[in-house]
N, C-alpha and C positions, 0 to 999 in steps of 0.2 A: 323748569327747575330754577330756583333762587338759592342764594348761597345759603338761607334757613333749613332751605329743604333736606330732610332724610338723605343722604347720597343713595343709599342701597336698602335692600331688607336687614343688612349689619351696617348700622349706623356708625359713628366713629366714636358714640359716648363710652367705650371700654378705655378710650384712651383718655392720657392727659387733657387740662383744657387747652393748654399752649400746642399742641399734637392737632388737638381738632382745626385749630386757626392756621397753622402750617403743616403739610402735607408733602409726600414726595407724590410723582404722578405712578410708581407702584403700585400706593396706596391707594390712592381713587380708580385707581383699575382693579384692584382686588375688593372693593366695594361695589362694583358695578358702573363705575362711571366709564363710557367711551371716549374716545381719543376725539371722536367728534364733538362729542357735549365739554369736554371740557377746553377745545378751542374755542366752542360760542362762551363758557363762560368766562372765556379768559381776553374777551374782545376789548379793545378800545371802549374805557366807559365800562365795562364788565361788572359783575361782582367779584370776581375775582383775580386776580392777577401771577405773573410768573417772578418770584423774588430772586431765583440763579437755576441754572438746571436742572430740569428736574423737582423743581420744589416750589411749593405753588402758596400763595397768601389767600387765605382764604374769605378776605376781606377788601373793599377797594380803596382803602383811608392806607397811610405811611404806616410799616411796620412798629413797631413797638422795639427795646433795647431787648427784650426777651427774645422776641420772633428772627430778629437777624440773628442774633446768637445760636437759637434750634436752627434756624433755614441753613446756617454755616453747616454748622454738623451734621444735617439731614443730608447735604450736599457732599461733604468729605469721606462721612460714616461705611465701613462695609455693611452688606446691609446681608443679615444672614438667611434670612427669610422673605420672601414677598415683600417690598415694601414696610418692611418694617426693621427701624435699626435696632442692631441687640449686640450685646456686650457679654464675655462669661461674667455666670454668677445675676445677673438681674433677676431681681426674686418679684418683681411688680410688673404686670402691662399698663398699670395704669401712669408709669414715670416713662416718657421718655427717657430710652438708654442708648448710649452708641460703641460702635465696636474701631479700633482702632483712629480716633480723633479724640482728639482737645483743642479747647480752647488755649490758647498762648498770647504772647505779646502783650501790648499794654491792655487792652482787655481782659486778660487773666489778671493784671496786675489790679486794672479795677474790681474787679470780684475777689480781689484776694482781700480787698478794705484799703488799698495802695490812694492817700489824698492829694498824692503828686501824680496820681496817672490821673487820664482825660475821663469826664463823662460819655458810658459808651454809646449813647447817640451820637456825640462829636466823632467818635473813631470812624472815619470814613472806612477802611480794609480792617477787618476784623480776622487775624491769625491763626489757625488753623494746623496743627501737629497732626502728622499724617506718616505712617511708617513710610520708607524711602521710597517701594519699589509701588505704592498705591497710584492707578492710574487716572490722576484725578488733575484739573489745571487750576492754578488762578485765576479768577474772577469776579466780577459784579463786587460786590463788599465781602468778598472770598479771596483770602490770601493764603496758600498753603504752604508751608513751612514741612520738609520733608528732612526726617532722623533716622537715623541706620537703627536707634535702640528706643523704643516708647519708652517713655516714664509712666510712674506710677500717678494715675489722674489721682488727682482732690475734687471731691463730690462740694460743688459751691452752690447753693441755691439749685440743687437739679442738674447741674451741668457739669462735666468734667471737664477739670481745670486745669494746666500745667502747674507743677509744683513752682515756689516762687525763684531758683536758681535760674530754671532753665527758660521762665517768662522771662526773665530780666535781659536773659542773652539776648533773647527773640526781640523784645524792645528796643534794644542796645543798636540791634545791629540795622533797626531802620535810622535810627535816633543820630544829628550832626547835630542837635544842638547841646554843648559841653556843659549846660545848666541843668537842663533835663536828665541828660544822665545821670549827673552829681547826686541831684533829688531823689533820683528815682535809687538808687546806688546805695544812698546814706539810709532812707525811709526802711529799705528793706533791713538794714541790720538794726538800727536805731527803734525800729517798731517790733524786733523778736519775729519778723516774720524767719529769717533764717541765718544762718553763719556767714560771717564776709569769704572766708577760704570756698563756701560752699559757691559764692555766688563767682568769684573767681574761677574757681573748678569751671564751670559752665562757660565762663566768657574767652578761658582757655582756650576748650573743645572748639569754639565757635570760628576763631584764630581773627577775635576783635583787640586781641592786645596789642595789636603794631600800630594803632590808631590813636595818635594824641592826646587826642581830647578823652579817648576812655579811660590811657594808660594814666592820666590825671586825676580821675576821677575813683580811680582802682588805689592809687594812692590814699589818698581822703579816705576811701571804705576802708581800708587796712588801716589806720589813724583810728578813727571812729570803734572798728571793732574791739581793738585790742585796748583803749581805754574802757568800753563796756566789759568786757571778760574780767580785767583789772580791777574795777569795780566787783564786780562777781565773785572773785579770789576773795578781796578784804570783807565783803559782807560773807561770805563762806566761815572763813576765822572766827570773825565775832558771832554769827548768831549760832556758831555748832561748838559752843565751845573750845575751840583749839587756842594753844598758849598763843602767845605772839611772838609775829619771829623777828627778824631785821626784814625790812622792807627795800626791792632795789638795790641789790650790791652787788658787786665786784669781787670774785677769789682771785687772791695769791698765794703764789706759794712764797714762803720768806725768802728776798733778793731772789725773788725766780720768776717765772713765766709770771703774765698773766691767765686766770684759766675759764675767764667766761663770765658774763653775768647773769645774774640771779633774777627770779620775782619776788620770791619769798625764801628765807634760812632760816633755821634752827639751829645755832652753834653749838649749840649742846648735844645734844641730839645727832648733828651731821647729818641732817635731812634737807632737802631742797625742793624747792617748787620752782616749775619754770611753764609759765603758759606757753606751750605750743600753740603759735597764731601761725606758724607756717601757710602761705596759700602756693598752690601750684602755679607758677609763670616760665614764660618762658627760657630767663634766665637762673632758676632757682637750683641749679645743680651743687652749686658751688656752696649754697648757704645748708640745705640739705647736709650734704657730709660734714658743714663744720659744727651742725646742731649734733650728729652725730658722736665727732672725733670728743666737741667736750665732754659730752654724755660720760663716754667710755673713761677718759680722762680721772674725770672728776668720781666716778663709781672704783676705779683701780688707787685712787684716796681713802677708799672708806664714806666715802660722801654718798649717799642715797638719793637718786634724783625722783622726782615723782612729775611723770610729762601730763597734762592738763590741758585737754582743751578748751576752746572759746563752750563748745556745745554740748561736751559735758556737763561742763558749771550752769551749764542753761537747763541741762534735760536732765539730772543725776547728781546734784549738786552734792545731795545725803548719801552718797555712794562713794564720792569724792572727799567729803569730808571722810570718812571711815578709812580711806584709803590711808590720806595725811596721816590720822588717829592712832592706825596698824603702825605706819611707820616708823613714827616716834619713839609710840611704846619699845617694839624692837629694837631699837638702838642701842640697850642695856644689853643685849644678847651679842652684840658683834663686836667685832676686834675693835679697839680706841683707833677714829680715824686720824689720818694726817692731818697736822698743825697748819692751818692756812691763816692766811689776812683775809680780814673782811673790812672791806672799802665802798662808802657809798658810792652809787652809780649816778 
């Protein structure tokens, strides 16, 4: 037999082509191949060779950036059937699918279109999301990253891909060079791949914020973000029609408290906008309640606050504008609020 040859009387052309070039050894045992014939082809010199446990190249040349990537997954995947990895819901045998695995780390980040992550031939350990209690090790160019809770894969080119929060964490946490980070950190919000709070959320969980070089670099995203949203707010205004407000101030009350500032105000009106860039960290308890305490403050005024997030104005913008729009209008309907100062910030 040569690696051309037919394996069985069920050939493997049902499958993918990337399927037919890597294989788990299930599979060639439920095509007829013995435990014997594929130790001769897998000799020194062979046609074929062993790329991590269980999973077989079915060629004697360097895998390809595809075939590490299946051979990972073939490797991680449960595998629900003989030999064959499957996922609920796959409506094709002819797509390789896997059932509890993704792709993560800088490799997800490369599939994500990330120009600050590495080419994935260069990523020697290609990362591997694997629910917690899966009994599976690290190895060969197989890195397994285990989570109490799967996310929801991104179908990327064929493969299931970590969403970009929680690749970033994965990345993060092999990642001591404070540049790489930064890049990789800024790219994600700065390219719309997803929210800075979101990406923090994840680097939270991961408990990478005690770590200087990240809590640095976690800075910078929160900078970055909140200029982009900010942006987002003022092209909001103008292209959906809404009046103009005061941009950036400061309420007071006359000779009294200060009581917070603002993103956007309506004085007439008595409507407010304030972008919620909140990100979850360690120490955010304290800022939490007083985003809070002004809220409440500033609504027992007659002032209307309208909270906005970064990812709203990103995904819902026209839902957000209407929201502004409703508010406004309504202010003829309410009691005349409190007389404040309006102070730029």
């Amino acid at each position: 037999m040569t690696h051309n040859t037919p394996l069985s009387p069920r050939p493997l052309r049902h499958l993918s082509e990337v399927h037919r070039r890597v294989v788990t050894a299930a599979q060639l045992k439920a095509h007829g191949v013995p435990s014997a014939e594929l130790t001769e082809q897998c000799r020194p010199g062979g046609p074929w060779q062993q790329i991590l446990p269980g999973v077989f190249l079915l060629h004697p040349g360097p895998p390809t950036s595809e075939e590490r990537l299946h051979a990972v997954l073939m490797y991680a995947a449960r595998e629900a059937a003989p030999g064959v990895p499957a996922q609920p819901g796959a409506e094709s045998p002819h797509r390789p699918v896997y059932a509890e695995a993704m792709i993560t780390g800088l490799a997800a980040l490369t599939l994500h279109g990330f120009t600050s992550a590495p080419p994935l031939l260069s990523i020697e350990k290609i990362d591997v999301l694997v629910p917690r209690l899966r009994r599976v090790r690290s190895t060969g160019c197989a890195r397994v990253v285990r989570t109490a809770s799967l996310p929801t894969a991104r179908q990327v080119t064929g493969v299931p891909v970590a969403p970009v929060p929680r690749a970033l964490a994965d990345a993060v946490s092999e990642l001591s060079d404070a540049g790489a980070v930064r890049r990789l950190l800024t790219e994600a919000v700065r390219g719309g791949h997803c929210e800075a709070a979101s990406v923090v959320r994840e680097l939270n969980n991961a408990k990478l914020l005690s770590r200087p070089h990240v809590v640095d670099a976690v800075d910078s995203l929160l900078a970055e973000g909140r200029a982009i949203a900010e942006d987002r707010l003022y092209r909001m205004v103008e292209e959906h029609g809404l009046p103009d407000p005061v941009w950036n101030v400061d309420l007071r009350l006359p000779g009294g408290p200060h009581l917070g500032g603002l993103d956007a105000y309506w004085p007439e009106q008595a409507v407010a906008v304030e972008l919620d860039t909140r990100a979850p960290r360690q120490d955010d308890d304290a800022m939490w309640s007083e985003y809070a305490r002004k809220r409440e403050t500033l609504e027992r005024l007659g002032i209307t606050v309208v909270h906005i997030t970064p990812k709203k104005l990103r995904d819902s913008v026209e839902q957000q504008a209407a929201v502004v729009r409703t508010a406004l209008m309504a202010s003829g309907d309410r009691d005349p609020a409190a007389y404040v100062v309006v102070l730029p910030r």
